[in-house]
C-alpha positions as CSV (number, residue, x, y, z in Angstrom):
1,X,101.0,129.5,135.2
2,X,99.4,132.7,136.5
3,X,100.3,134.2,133.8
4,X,98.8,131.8,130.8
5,X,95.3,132.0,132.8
6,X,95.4,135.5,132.8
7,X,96.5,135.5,128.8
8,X,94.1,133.0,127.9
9,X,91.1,134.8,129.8
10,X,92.4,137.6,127.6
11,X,92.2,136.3,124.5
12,X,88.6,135.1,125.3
13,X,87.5,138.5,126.7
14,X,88.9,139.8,123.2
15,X,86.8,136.6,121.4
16,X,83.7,137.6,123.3
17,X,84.3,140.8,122.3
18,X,84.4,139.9,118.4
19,X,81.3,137.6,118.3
20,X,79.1,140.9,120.1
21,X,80.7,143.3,117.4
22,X,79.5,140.5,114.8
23,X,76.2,140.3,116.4
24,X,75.7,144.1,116.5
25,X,76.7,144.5,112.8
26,X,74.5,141.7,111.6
27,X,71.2,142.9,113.4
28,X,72.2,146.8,112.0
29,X,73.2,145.7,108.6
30,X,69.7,143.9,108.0
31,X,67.4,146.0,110.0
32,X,66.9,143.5,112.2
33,X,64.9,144.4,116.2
34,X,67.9,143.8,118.5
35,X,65.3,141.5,120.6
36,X,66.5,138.3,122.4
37,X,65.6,135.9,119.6
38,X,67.1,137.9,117.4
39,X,70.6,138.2,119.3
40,X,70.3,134.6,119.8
41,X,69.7,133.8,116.4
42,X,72.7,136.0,115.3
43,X,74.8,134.2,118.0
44,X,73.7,130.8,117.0
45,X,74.7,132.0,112.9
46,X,77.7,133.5,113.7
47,X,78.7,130.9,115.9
48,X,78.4,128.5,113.1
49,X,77.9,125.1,115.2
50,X,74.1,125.0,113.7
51,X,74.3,124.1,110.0
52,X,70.8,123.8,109.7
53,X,70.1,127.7,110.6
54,X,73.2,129.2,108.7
55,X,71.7,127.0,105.5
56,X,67.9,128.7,106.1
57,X,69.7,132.3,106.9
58,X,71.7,132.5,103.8
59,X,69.3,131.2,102.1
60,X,66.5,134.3,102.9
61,X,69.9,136.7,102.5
62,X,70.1,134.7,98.8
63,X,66.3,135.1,98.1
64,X,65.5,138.5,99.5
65,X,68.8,140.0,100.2
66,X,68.6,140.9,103.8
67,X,66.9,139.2,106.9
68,X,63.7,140.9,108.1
69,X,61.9,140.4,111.6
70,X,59.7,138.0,109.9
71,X,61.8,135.4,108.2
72,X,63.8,135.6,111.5
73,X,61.2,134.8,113.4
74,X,60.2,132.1,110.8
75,X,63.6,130.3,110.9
76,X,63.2,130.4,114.6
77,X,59.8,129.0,114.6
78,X,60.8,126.0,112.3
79,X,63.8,125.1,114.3
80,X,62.3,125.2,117.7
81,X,58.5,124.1,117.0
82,X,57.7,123.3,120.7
83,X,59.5,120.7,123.7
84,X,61.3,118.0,122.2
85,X,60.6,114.7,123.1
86,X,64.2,114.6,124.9
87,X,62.5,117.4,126.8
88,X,59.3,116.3,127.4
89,X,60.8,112.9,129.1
90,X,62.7,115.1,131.2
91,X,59.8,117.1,132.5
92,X,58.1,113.9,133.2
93,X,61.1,112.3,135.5
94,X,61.1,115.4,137.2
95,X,57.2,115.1,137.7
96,X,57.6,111.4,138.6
97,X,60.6,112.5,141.1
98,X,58.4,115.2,143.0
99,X,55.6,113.2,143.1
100,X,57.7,110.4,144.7
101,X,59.0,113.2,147.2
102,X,55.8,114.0,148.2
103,X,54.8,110.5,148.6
104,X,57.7,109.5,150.9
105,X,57.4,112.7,153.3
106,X,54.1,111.8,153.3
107,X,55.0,108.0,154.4
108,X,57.4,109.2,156.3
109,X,55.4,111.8,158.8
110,X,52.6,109.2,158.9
111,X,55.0,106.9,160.6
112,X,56.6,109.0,162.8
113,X,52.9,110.5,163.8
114,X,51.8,106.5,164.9
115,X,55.3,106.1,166.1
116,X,54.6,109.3,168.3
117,X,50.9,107.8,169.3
118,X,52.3,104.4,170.5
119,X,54.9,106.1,172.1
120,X,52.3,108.5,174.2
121,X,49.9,106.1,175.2
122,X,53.3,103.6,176.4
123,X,54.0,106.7,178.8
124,X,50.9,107.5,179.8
125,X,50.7,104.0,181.0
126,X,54.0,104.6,182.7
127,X,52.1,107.8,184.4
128,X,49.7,105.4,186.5
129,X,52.0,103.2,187.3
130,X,54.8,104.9,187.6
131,X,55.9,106.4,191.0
132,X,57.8,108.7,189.0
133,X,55.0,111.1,187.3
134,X,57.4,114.3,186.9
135,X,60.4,111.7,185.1
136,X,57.0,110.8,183.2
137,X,55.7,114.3,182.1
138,X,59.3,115.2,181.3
139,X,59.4,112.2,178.4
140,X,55.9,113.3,177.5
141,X,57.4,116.9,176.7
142,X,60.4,115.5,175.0
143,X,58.7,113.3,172.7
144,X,56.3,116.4,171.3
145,X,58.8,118.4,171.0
146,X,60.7,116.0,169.1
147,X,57.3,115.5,167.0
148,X,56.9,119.1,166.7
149,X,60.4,119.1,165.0
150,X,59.6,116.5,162.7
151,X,56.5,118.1,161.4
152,X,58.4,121.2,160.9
153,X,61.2,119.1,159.0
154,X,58.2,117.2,156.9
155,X,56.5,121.2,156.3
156,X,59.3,122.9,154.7
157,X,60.4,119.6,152.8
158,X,56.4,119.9,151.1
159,X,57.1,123.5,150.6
160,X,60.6,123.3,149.1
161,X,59.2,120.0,146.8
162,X,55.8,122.2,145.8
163,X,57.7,125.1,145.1
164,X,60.1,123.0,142.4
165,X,56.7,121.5,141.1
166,X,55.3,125.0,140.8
167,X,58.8,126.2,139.1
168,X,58.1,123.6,136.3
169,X,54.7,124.0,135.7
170,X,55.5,127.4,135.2
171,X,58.0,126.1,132.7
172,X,55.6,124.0,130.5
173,X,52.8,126.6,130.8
174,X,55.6,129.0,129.0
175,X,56.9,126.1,126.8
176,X,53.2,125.6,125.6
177,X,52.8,129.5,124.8
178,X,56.3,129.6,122.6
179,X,54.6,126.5,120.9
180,X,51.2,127.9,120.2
181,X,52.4,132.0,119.8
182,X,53.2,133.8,116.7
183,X,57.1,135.9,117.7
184,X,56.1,138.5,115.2
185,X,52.6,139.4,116.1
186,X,52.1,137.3,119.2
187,X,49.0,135.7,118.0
188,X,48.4,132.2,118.1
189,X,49.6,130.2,115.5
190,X,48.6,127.7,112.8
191,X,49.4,125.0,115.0
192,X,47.7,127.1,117.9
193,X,44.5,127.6,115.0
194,X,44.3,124.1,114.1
195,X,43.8,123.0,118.1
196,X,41.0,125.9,118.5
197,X,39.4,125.4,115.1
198,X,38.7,121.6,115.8
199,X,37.5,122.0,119.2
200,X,35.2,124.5,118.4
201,X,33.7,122.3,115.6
202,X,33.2,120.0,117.8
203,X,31.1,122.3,120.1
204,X,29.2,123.8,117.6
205,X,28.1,120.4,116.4
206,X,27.3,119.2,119.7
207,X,25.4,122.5,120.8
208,X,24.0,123.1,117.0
209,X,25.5,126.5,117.8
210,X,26.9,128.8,115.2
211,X,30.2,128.7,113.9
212,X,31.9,131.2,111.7
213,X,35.3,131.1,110.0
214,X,36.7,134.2,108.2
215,X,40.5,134.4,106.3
216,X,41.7,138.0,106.1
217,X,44.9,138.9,103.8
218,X,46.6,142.0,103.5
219,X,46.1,143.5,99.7
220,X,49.3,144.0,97.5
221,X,51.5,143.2,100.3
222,X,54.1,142.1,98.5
223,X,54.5,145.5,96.5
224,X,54.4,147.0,99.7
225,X,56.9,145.3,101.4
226,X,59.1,145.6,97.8
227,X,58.7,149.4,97.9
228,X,59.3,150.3,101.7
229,X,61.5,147.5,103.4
230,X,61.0,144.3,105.3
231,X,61.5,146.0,108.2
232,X,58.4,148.1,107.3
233,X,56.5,145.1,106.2
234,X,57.0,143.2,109.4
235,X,55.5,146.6,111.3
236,X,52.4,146.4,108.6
237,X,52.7,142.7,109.4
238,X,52.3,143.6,113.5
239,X,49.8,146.4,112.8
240,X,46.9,144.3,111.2
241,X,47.2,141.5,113.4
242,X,46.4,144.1,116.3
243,X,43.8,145.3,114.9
244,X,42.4,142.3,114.8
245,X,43.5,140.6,118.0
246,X,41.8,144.0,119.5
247,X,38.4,141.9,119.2
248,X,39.4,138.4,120.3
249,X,37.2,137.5,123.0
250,X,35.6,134.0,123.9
251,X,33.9,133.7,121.0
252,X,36.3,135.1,118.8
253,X,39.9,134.1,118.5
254,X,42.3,135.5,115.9
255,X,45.4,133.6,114.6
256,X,48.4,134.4,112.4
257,X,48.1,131.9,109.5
258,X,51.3,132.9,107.9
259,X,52.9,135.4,106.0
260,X,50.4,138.1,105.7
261,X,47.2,135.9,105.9
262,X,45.3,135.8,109.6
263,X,42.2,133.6,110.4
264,X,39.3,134.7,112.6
265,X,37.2,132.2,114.5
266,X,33.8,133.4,115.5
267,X,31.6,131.2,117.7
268,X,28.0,131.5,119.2
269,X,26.2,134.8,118.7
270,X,29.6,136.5,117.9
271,X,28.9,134.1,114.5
272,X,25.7,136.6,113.2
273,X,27.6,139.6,114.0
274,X,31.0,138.4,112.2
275,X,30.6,140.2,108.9
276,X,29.9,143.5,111.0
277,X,32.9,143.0,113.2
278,X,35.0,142.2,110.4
279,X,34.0,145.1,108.5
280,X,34.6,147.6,110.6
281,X,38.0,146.4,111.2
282,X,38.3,146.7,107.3
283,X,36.9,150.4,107.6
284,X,39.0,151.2,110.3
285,X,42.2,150.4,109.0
286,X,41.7,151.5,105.0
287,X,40.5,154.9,106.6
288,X,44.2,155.3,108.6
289,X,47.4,156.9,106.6
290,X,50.3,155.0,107.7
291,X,53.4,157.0,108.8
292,X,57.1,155.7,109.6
293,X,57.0,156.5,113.7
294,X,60.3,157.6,114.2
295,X,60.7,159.7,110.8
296,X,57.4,160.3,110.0
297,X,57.5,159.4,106.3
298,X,54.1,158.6,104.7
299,X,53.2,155.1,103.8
300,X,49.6,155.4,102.0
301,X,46.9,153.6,103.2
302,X,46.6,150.1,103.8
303,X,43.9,147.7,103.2
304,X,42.7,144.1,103.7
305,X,40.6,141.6,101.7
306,X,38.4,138.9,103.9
307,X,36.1,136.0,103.0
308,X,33.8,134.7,105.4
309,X,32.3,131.4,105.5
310,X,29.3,130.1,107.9
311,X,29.2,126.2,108.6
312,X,26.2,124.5,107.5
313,X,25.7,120.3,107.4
314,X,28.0,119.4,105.5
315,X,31.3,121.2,106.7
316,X,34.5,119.9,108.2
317,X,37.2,122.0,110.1
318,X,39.1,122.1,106.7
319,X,36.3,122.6,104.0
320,X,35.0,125.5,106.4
321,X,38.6,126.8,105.9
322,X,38.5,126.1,102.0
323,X,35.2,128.1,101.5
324,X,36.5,131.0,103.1
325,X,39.5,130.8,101.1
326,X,37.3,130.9,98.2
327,X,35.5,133.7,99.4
328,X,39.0,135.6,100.2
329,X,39.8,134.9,96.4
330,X,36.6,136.5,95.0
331,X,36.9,139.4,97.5
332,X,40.3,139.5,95.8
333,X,39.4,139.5,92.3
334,X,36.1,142.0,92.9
335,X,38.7,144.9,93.8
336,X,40.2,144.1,97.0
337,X,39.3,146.0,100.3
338,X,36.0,144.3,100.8
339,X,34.7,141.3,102.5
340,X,33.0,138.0,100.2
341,X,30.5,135.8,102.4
342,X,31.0,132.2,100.6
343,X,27.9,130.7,99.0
């Protein structure tokens, strides 16, 4: 019996040892960042128990013939958008259950402090007419010490039940990140966009405040990610988006829109200075010769294209986001590298 335990741990070892091989290859064989959502997108391929994934994986191998950072992360994103609603119900039994907690230690100590009142003012009348004040003062000292160790018990049962609700809000503050991140660049998202792009309409409307809305996309992308590699395109991918992000503030907040598109939000007085912010961004990076890091091969320059569009009286969140495309499109067909203010 021993012996088939220790063969079958063996074979298992040996299986382990075959699906991390697997793993390794895969990842090396497409260029592919050995980060943790990449391993356990490569684990959940090779693994074969998700039929949805391997379809969308061979399906970018089909198209593109390898499996950059960026459709990784894509096929990632798609098939785990944000909390289920499995998960979601989960979280809020567990809030429900640590709120009851709370409630009953709560209950709980409040009875056993009036239990403890009734019980000192029953001995104190005992101390007057008692002829026994020492047997009395003894009681009085064993009933506060027993309070005292009830209190403690009630104080570390709070602590203990606030420490699991501060473990999960932890959870859902992360859960609502992965939701509302981009795993390439770590911008927010579209859906992340969307949220911010509505509630700052909503502001500007109420304050009659500015509002500015400005769609940047990187020029001949796809000959560039052609020439040099996925691999390279996802860096290009990372590399405008921090350039970007490097001005989000308060009023402004940069998204990922997808693929090589990002969208800039700019609110309040960073609204009049928008087509100067965005422009010496633009500058900035067209100025720059890229170079591979680790071999220092020479990628050219790289530019962007941007249209920029202010709201006026008639706008909604998505013909703001129209007018700007249509400025992003005439930047486009005026040369590239330049930003279009839309009429």
């Amino acid at each position: 019996m021993k012996d088939e335990r220790i063969a079958e741990k063996s074979a298992a070892r040996a299986e382990w040892r075959r699906l991390y091989d697997m793993i390794g290859k895969l990842l090396f064989d497409h260029g592919l960042e050995p980060s943790p959502a990449n391993f356990e997108l490569c684990h959940r391929y090779l693994s074969g128990r998700d039929g949805e994934l391997n379809a969308m994986v061979d399906r970018a191998i089909s198209k593109d013939g390898a499996l950059s950072d960026a459709v990784a992360a894509a096929i990632s994103t798609k098939l785990e958008p944000g909390l289920s609603t499995d998960e979601l119900s989960r979280m809020a039994q567990e809030a429900q259950g640590y709120l009851e907690q709370m409630a009953t230690i709560l209950t709980r100590s409040g009875e056993e402090a009036r239990d403890y009142g009734e019980a000192l003012a029953h001995e104190a009348e005992g101390l007057e007419t008692d002829g026994s004040p020492a047997l009395t003062v003894q009681k009085l000292v064993d009933l506060t010490r027993s309070m005292i160790d009830k209190a403690q018990v009630a104080e570390e049962d709070l602590r203990r039940t606030e420490q699991q609700m501060s473990a999960m809000r932890k959870d859902l503050a992360a859960a609502h990140h992965k939701a509302n991140s981009d795993p390439l660049t770590g911008l927010p998202n579209r859906r992340a966009l969307d949220q911010h792009l509505r509630g700052a309409f909503e502001k500007a409307r109420r304050a009659d405040s500015a509002l500015a809305l400005a769609i940047c996309d990187i020029d001949h992308f796809k000959l560039f990610n052609d020439t040099h590699g996925h691999q390279i395109g996802d860096e290009v991918i990372k590399f405008v988006g921090s350039s970007l992000g490097r001005v989000a503030n308060g009023d402004v907040f940069v998204a990922r829109y997808g693929g090589e598109e990002f969208v800039m939000v700019f609110e309040r007085g960073a609204a009049a200075n928008a087509m100067a912010t965005l422009d010496k961004i633009r500058a900035a990076i067209a100025a720059r010769e890229l170079k591979v890091t680790h071999t220092g091969q020479s990628l050219g320059r790289l530019s962007f294209s941007g249209g920029l569009a202010a709201i006026n009286g008639h706008d909604s969140p998505g013909s703001l986001l129209k007018r700007a495309d249509a400025a992003l499109y005439r930047a486009k067909q005026d040369g590239r590298n330049r930003i279009s203010v839309a009429e």
